[in-house]
C-alpha positions in Angstrom: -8.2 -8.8 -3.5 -10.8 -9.4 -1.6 -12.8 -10.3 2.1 -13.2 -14.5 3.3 -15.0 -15.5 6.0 -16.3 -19.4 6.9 -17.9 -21.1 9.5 -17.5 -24.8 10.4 -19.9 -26.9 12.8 -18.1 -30.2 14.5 -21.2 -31.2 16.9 -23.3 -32.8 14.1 -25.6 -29.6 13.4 -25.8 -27.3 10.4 -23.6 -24.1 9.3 -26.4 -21.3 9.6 -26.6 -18.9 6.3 -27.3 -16.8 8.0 -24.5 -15.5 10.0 -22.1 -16.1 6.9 -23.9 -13.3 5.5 -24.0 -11.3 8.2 -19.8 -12.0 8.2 -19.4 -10.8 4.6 -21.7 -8.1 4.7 -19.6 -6.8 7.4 -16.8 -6.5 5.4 -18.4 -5.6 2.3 -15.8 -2.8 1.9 -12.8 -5.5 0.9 -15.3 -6.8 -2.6 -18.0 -4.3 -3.6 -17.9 -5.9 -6.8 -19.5 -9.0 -5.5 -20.8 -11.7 -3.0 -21.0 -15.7 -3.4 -21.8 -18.6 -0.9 -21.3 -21.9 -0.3 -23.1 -24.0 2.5 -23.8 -27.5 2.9 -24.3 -29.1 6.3 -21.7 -28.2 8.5 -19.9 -26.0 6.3 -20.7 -22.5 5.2 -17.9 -20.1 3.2 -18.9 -16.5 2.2 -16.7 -14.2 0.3 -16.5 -10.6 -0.8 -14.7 -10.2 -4.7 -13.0 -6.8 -5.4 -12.7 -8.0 -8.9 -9.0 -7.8 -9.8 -8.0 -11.1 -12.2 -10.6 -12.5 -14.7 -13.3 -10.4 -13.8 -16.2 -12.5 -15.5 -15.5 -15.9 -14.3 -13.5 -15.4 -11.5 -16.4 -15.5 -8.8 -16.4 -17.4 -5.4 -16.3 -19.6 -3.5 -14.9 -21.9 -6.1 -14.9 -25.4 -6.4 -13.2 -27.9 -8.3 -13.7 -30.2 -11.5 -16.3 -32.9 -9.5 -17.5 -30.5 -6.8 -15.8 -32.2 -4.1 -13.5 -29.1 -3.1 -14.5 -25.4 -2.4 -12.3 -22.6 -1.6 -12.7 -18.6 -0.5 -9.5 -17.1 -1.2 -8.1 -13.9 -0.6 -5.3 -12.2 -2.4 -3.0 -12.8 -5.7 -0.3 -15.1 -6.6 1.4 -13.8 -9.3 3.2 -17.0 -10.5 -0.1 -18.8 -11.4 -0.1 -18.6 -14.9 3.8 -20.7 -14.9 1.5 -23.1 -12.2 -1.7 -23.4 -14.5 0.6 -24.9 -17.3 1.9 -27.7 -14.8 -1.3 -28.1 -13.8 -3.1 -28.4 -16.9 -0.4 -31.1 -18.2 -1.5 -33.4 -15.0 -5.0 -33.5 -16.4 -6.6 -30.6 -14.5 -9.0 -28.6 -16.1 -10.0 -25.3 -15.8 -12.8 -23.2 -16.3 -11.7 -19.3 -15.7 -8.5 -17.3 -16.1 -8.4 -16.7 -12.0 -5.3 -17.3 -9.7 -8.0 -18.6 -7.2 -8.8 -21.8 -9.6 -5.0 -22.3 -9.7 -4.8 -22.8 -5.8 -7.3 -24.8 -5.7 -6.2 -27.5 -8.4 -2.7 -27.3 -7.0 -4.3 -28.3 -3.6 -5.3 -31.2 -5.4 -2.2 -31.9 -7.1 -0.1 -31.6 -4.1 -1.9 -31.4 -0.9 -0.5 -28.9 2.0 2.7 -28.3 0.3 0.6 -26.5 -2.4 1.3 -23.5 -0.7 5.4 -24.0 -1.0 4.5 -23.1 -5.1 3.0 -19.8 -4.9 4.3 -16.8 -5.3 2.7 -13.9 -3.6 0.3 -13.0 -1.0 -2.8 -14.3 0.0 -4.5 -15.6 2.9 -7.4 -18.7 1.6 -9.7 -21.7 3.4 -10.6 -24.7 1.4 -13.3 -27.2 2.4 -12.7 -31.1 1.8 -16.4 -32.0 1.4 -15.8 -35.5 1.3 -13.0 -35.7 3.8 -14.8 -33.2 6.1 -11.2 -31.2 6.2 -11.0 -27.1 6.2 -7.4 -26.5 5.1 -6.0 -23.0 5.6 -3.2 -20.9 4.9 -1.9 -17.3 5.1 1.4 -16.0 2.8 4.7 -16.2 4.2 5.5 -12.4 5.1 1.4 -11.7 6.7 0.5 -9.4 3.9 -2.6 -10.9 3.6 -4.6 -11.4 7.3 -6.7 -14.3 8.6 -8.1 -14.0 11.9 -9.9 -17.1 13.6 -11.9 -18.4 17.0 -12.0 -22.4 18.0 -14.1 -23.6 21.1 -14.1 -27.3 20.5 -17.7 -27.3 18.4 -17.2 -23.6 16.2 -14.7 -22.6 14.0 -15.4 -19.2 12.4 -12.9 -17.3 9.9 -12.3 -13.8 8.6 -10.2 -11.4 7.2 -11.3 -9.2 9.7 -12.1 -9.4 13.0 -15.4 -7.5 13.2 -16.9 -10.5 10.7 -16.3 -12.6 13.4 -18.2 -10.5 16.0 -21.5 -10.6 13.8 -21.9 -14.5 14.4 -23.8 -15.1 17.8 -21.5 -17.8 19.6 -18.6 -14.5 19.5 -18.5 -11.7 21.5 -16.2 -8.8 22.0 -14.4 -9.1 25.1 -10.9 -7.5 25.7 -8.2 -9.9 26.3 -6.9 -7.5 29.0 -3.6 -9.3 29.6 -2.1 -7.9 26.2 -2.5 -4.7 27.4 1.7 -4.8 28.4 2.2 -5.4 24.9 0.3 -2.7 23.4 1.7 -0.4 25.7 5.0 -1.2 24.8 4.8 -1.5 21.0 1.5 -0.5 19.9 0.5 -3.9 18.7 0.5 -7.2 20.0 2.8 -9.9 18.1 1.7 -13.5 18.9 -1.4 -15.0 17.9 -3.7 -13.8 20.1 -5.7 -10.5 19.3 -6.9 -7.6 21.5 -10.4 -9.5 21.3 -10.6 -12.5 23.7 -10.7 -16.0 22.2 -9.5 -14.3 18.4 -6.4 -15.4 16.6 -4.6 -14.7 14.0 -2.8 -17.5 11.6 0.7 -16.3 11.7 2.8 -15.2 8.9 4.1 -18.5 6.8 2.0 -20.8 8.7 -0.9 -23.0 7.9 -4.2 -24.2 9.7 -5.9 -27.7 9.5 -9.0 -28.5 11.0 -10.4 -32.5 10.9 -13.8 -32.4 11.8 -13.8 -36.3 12.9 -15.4 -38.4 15.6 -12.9 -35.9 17.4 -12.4 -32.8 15.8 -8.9 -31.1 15.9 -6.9 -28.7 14.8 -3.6 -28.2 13.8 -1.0 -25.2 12.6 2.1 -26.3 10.8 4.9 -23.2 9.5 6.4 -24.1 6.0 7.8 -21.2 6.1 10.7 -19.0 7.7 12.9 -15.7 6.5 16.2 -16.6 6.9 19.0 -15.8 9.3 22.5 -17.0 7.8 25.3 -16.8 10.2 28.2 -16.9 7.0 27.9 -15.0 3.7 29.3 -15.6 0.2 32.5 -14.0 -0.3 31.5 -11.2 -3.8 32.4 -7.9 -4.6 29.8 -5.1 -4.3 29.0 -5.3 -7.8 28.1 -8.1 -7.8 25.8 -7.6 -4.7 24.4 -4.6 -6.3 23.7 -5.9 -10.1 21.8 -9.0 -8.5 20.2 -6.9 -5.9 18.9 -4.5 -9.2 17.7 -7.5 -11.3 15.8 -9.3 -8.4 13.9 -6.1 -7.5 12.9 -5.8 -11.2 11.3 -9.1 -11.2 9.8 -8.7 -7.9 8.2 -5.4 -9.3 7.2 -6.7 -12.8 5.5 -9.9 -11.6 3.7 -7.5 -9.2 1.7 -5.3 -12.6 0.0 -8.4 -13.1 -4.0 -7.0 -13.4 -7.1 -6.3 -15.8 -7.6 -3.4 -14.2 -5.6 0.1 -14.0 -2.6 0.1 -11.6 -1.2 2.9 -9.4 1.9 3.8 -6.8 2.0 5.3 -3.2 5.0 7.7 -3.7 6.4 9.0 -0.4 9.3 10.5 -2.2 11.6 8.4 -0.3 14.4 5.9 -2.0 12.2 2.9 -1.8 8.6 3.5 -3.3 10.5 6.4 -5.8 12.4 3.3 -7.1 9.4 1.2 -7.8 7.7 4.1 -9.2 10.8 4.8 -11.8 10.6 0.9 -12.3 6.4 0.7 -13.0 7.5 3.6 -15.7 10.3 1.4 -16.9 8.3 -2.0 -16.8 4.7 -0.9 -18.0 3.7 0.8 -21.6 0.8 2.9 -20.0 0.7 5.6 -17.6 1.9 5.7 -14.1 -0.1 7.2 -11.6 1.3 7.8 -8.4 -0.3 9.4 -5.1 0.9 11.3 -1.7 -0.1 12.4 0.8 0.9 15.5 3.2 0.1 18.3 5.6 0.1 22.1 5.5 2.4 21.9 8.3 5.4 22.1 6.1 8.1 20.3 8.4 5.8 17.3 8.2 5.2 17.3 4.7 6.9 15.4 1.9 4.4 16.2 -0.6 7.5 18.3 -2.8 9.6 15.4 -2.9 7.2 12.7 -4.4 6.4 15.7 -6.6 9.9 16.5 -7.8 10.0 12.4 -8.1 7.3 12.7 -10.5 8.1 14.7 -12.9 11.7 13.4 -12.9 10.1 10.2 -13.8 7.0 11.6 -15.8 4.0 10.2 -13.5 0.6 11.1 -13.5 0.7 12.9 -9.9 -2.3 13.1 -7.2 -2.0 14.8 -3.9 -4.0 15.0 -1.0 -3.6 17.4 2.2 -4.7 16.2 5.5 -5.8 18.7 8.2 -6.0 18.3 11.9 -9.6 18.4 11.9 -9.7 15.5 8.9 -7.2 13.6 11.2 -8.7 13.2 14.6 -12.5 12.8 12.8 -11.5 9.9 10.9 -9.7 8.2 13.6 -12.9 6.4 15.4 -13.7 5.1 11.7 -10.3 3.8 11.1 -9.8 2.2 14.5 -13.0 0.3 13.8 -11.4 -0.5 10.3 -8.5 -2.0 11.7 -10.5 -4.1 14.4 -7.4 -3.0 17.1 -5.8 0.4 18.2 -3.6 1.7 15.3 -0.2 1.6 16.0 1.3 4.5 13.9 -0.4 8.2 13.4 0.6 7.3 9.2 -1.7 4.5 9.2 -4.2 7.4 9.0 -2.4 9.7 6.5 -2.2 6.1 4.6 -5.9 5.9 4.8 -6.5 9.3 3.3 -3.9 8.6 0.2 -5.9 5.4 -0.7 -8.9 7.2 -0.7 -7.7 9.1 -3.0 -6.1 6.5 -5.2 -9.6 4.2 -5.5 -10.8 7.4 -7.5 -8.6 6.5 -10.2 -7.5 2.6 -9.6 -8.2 -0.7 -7.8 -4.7 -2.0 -7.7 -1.7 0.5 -6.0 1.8 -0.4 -5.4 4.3 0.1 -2.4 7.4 0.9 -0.7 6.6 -1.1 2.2 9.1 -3.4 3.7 12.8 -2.1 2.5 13.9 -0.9 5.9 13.1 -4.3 7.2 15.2 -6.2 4.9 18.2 -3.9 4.3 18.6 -1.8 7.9 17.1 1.1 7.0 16.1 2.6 10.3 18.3 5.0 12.3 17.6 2.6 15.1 20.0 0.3 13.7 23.0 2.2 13.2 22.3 3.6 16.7 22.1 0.5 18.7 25.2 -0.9 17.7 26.9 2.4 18.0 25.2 2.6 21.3 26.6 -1.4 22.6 30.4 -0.3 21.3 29.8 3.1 23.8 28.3 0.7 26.5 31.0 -1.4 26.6 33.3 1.5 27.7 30.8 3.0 29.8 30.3 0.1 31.9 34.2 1.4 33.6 32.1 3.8 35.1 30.9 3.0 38.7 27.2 1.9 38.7 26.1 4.5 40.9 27.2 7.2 39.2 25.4 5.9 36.1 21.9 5.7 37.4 23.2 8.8 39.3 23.5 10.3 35.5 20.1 8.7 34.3 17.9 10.0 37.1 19.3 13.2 36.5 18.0 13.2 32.8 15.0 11.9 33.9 14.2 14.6 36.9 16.4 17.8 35.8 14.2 20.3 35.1 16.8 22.5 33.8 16.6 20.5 30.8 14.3 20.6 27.4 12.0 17.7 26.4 14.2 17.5 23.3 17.4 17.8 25.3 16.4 15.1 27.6 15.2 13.2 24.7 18.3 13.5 22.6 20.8 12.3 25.6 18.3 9.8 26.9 18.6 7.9 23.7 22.7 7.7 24.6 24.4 5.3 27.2 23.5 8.0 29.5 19.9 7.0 29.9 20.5 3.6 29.2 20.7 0.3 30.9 23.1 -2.2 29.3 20.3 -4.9 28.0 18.7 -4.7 25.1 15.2 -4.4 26.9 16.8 -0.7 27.4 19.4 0.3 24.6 17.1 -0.8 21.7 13.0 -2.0 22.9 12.4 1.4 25.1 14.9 3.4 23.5 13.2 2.9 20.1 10.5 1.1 20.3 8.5 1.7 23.8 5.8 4.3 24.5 5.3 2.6 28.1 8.3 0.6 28.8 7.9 -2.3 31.6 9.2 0.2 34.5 6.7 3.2 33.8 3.9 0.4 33.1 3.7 -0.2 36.9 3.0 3.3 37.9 0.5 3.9 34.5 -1.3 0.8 35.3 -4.0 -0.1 38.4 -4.3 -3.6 37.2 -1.1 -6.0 37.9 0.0 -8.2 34.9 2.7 -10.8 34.7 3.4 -10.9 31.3 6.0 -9.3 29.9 6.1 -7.0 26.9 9.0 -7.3 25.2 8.7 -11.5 25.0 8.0 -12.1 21.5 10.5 -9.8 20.2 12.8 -11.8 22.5 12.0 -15.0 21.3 12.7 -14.2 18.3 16.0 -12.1 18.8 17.6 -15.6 20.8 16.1 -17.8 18.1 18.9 -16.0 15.8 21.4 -15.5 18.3 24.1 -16.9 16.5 23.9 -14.6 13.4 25.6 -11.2 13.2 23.9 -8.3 15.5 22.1 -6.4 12.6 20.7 -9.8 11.3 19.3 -10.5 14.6 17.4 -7.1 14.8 16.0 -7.3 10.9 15.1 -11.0 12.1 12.9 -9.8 15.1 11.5 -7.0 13.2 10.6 -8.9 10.1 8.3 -11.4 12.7 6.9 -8.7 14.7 7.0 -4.6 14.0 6.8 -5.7 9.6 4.0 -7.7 10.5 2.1 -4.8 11.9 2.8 -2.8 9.5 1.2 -4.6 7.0 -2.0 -5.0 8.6 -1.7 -1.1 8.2 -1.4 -1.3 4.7 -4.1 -4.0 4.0 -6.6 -2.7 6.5 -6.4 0.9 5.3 -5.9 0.2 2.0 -9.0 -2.5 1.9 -10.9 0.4 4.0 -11.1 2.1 0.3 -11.9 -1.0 -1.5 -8.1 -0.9 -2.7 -5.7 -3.2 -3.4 -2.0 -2.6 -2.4 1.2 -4.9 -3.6 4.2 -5.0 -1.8 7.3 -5.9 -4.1 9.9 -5.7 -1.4 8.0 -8.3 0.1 8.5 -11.0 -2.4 10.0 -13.9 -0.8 12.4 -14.8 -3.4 13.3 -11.3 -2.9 13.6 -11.7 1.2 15.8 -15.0 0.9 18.0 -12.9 -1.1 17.8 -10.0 1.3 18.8 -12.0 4.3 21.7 -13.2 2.1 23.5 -9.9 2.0 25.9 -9.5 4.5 25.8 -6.9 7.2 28.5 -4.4 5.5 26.5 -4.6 2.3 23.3 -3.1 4.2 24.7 -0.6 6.7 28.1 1.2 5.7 29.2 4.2 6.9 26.0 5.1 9.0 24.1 4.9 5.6 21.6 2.3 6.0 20.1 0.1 3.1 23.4 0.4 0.9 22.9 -2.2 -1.4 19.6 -0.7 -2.3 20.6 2.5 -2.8 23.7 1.5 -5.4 21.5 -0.9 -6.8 19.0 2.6 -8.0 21.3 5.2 -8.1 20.3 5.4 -12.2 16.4 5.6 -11.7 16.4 8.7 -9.3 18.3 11.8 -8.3 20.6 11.4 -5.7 19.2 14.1 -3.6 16.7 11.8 -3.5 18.3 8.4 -3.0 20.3 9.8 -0.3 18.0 12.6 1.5 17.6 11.9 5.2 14.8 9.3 6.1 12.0 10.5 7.8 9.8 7.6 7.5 6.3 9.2 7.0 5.7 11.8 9.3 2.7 13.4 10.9 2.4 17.0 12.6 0.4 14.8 15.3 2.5 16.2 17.9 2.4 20.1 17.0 -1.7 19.5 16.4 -1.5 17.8 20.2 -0.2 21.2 21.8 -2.6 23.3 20.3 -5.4 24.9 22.6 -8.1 22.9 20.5 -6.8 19.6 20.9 -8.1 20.1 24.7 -11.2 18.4 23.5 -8.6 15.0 23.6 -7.3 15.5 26.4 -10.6 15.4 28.4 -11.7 12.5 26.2 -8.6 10.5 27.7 -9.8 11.4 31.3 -13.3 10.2 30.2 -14.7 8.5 33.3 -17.1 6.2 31.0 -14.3 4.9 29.0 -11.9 2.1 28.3 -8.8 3.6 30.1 -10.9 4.3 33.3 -10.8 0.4 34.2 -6.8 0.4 33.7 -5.1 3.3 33.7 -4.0 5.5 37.1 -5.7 8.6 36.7 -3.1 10.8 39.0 -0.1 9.2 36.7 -2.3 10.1 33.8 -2.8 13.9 34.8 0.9 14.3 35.7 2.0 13.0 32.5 -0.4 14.8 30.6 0.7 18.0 33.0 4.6 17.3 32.0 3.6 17.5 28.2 1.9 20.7 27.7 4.2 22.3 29.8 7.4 20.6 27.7 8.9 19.0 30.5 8.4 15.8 28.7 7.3 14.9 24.8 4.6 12.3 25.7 3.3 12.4 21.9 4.1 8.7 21.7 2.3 7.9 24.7 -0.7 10.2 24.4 -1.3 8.5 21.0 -1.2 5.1 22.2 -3.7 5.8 25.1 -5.9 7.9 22.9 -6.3 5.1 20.2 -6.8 2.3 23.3 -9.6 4.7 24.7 -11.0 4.7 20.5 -11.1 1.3 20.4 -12.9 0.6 23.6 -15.9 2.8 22.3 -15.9 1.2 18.8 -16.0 -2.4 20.1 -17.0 -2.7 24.0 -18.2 0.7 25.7 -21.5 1.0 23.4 -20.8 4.8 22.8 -19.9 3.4 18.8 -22.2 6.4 17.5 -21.3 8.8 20.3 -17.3 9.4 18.7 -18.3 7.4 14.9 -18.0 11.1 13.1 -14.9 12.1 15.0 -13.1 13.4 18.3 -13.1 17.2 17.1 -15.6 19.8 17.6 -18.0 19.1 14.1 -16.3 20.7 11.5 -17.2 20.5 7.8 -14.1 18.5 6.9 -15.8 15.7 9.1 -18.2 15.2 7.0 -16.3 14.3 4.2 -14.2 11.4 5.9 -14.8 8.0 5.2 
């Protein structure tokens, strides 16, 4: 696992060294083991090794038997050994043991469609010397990130986009017309980034750039989960016993290392069962790693404890206080280049930390709710259409009668108003309303035009659209683990690498195996949700590793006490920070709408948690990347405490 970055000239002049330094130094956290370079003429690559595989001769950038090709790869495929042997009896020869040699001789062998063979995740770019040809790729799920910028004459990569902000011809500007997005979700799901003129290579996609009389560029997909619209007729055992041996093999291939291993361990269904299957699968010791909160309600520290010992792990914990939270936040926004989406990403940060004591490699749960309906939201939607469809009897006025009442009442408790406003009650009959801002949306499209002074056309909830009608012709619960896949899983893994890589960590995802999607997508509906218990065919498929109190406790998908620490007197100090006249939000948001929403909060008329975080990380980011007050917030947002001082 490691950090890429590249530059590529097309005017006739030379790649500077220089600035593909400056690139990898700035991300010197993803390889502390080690640096290497490769420039000649218009072509410089830099890369960062957290040695992982073959750590004496694994070292890049790499090149090929006669010099001709170089490659900076990021990542592991964990079928390369099964590839080498192919490889080696067409006449290729190697000289290391590393998966990154692998790529690059099958790149050879077989061109573009190289990347069709591996198994794993990994973002890479490899320069054609001869042919003057960058070809780049990034894995099929986007566990692994590549982030770009083209004008015609430069093309610059990274695996992060503050390596592409150290090269001259790039500046940080905000691409303000994402903002609706962001709002809505937290994240932005297309290939433009937060930072004007960055990309991202999407998931399963790859990247060619001919650097001719007329340079061009050009991204191709090979790749796509799929969305059947008929299953196979087989009994559940069936279902379950192939469901069982396919997540062994994803998890096995995935303890592939020369260096000690570890496991996040939530205590839910999915990382316990990967945990009981590293015990099963590995002859050493299992470490595993959690994280929690004093604040008891928030905390699932005893069940990945209880997990454990049932399973007989080597158990670290690590408890995360207010003061640690909100003072690591400015570091971790600038970690993950954007605002972060989720208040876990920084409980995720704190558990890695405390992992890279011990090991390098980690695995995860990541991914199972995604594949298998494992979110309440789910279940709730289509509960939610079968009630609309009677509902819709009612007259129309009388049902936005109904939903300004829950809306205005006063009578009525934030958590009252909450519940029934996630009903047909509160709802609108599209799925804009019964699913995106019933589940999804902090600032849905409506309340975006009172929060915002600045007019945009675009519209929020497009991407997960697209992909939603792209499927329409597969069963409803399909559709929805479709979208998600391609937008909301996509996030989340940036979580998990960015954090992760913020520790000089590497983190596997075995759910995420593709062989182990395709056969995911396979399952029919009834096989995933039955009975309002959501991934079913997991559960089965590991009732014998773990306790059922712990295969079938209630999901609560990571918590934080973010919104018990947000109505304490002390988190004041935020609250003014969002009303800061010198920062980001002051250029966008409608400080009246601001002050009334903040007003409804603290005085429980409304839970704005959801919305207060997502303003609070925008107004973080604008100060780590485009305000200049960087050092002003860099140790934290809290009164100086001594826990601050110990944060990353």
């Amino acid at each position: 696992m490691c950090g890429i970055a590249g530059i590529i000239v097309t005017d006739r002049s030379s790649a500077e060294e220089q600035w593909v330094r400056r690139m990898t130094n700035r991300i010197a956290h993803r390889g502390p083991d080690a640096d290497g370079f490769y420039v000649s003429g218009e072509a410089a690559l830099g890369h960062r090794r957290l040695s992982i595989i073959d750590l004496a001769t694994g070292g890049q950038p790499m090149t090929n038997e006669d010099g001709t090709l170089w490659i900076t790869y990021n990542g592991e495929v964990f079928n390369h050994a099964d590839l080498r042997l192919q490889l080696e009896r067409a006449g290729h020869r190697y000289k290391s043991r590393s998966d990154t040699e692998t790529v690059l001789h099958a790149y050879e062998q077989y061109g573009d469609q190289c990347v069709c063979r591996f198994r794993g995740m990994f973002a890479f770019a490899i320069w054609d010397q001869s042919g003057k040809r960058l070809f780049c790729a990034r894995d099929r799920l986007g566990i692994k990130p590549f982030y770009y910028f083209w004008n015609g004459r430069l093309f610059a990569f990274a695996s992060e986009i503050k390596a592409l902000l150290e090269h001259p011809d790039i500046s940080a500007q905000a691409n303000e017309k994402l903002l609706p997005e962001y709002l809505a979700f937290g994240y932005n799901s297309g290939e433009e980034t937060l930072f004007a003129g960055v990309r991202k290579l999407m998931p399963g996609h790859t990247l060619t750039l001919d650097c001719g009389s007329k340079p061009s560029l050009e991204i191709r997909p090979y790749w796509d989960s799929p969305c059947p619209t008929q299953f196979e007729s087989r009994t559940d055992k069936e279902w379950i016993a192939e469901c069982r041996e396919r997540l062994e093999d994803a998890v096995r291939t995935r303890l592939m290392s020369d260096v000690p291993l570890g496991m996040f361990l939530s205590g839910g269904v999915d990382s316990s069962a990967i945990a009981a299957l590293m015990k099963r699968l590995t002859t050493g010791r299992v470490k595993t790693f959690a994280v929690g909160y004093s604040e008891a309600d928030f905390s699932e520290l005893s069940y990945a404890r209880a997990v454990a010992e049932r399973i007989g792990t080597e158990h670290h914990e690590v408890l995360v206080t207010m003061d640690d939270f909100f003072n690591a936040l400015p570091k971790l926004v600038w970690h993950e280049d954007e605002p972060i989406s989720w208040p876990s990403s920084v409980s995720l940060f704190f558990v890695a930390r405390l992992a890279a004591e011990q090991v390098k490699v980690v695995l995860t749960g990541e991914g199972s709710d995604e594949l298998f309906g494992g979110y309440a939201r789910y279940r709730f939607y289509q509960l939610n259409q079968q009630w609309m469809n009677a509902y819709r009897g009612v007259p129309k006025g009388i049902r936005t009668g109904i939903r300004n009442i829950l809306s205005t009442q006063p009578g009525l408790s934030a958590s009252l108003r909450r519940k029934l406003g996630h009903t047909v009650l509160g709802r609108a009959a599209n799925i804009e309303s019964l699913y995106l801002d019933n589940f999804y949306c902090a600032f849905g499209a409506d309340e975006q035009k009172q929060l915002l002074t600045v007019h945009f056309d675009n519209d929020p909830y497009a991407f997960f659209l697209k992909y939603w009608e792209l499927v329409k012709r597969s069963p409803t619960l399909s559709r929805l683990l479709y979208a998600d896949q391609k937008t909301y899983l996509v996030e989340l893994l940036m979580k998990q690498d960015q954090m992760s890589m913020a520790c000089s960590i590497e983190s596997r995802v075995p759910f995420l195996d593709h062989h182990f999607v395709e056969f995911a997508a396979s399952v029919p509906p009834h096989m995933k949700l039955r009975g309002g218990v959501g991934k079913y065919i997991l559960k089965k498929a590991v009732e014998d590793l773990l306790p059922e109190s712990i295969v079938y406790r209630k999901k609560v998908g990571f918590p934080t006490p973010i919104g018990t620490w947000l109505l304490q007197d002390r988190a004041r100090v935020l609250v003014d920070y969002l009303r800061d006249p010198d920062g980001i939000l002051a250029a966008y948001v409608n400080p009246d709408y601001l002050d009334d929403l903040l007003g409804k909060h603290y005085r429980g008329v409304h839970d704005a948690t959801d919305r207060i975080w997502r303003l609070l990380n925008l107004q973080v980011w604008g100060d780590m990347y485009l305000t200049g007050r960087r050092e002003q917030f860099w140790d934290g947002l809290m009164p100086v405490s001594a826990s601050a001082a110990q944060t990353a």
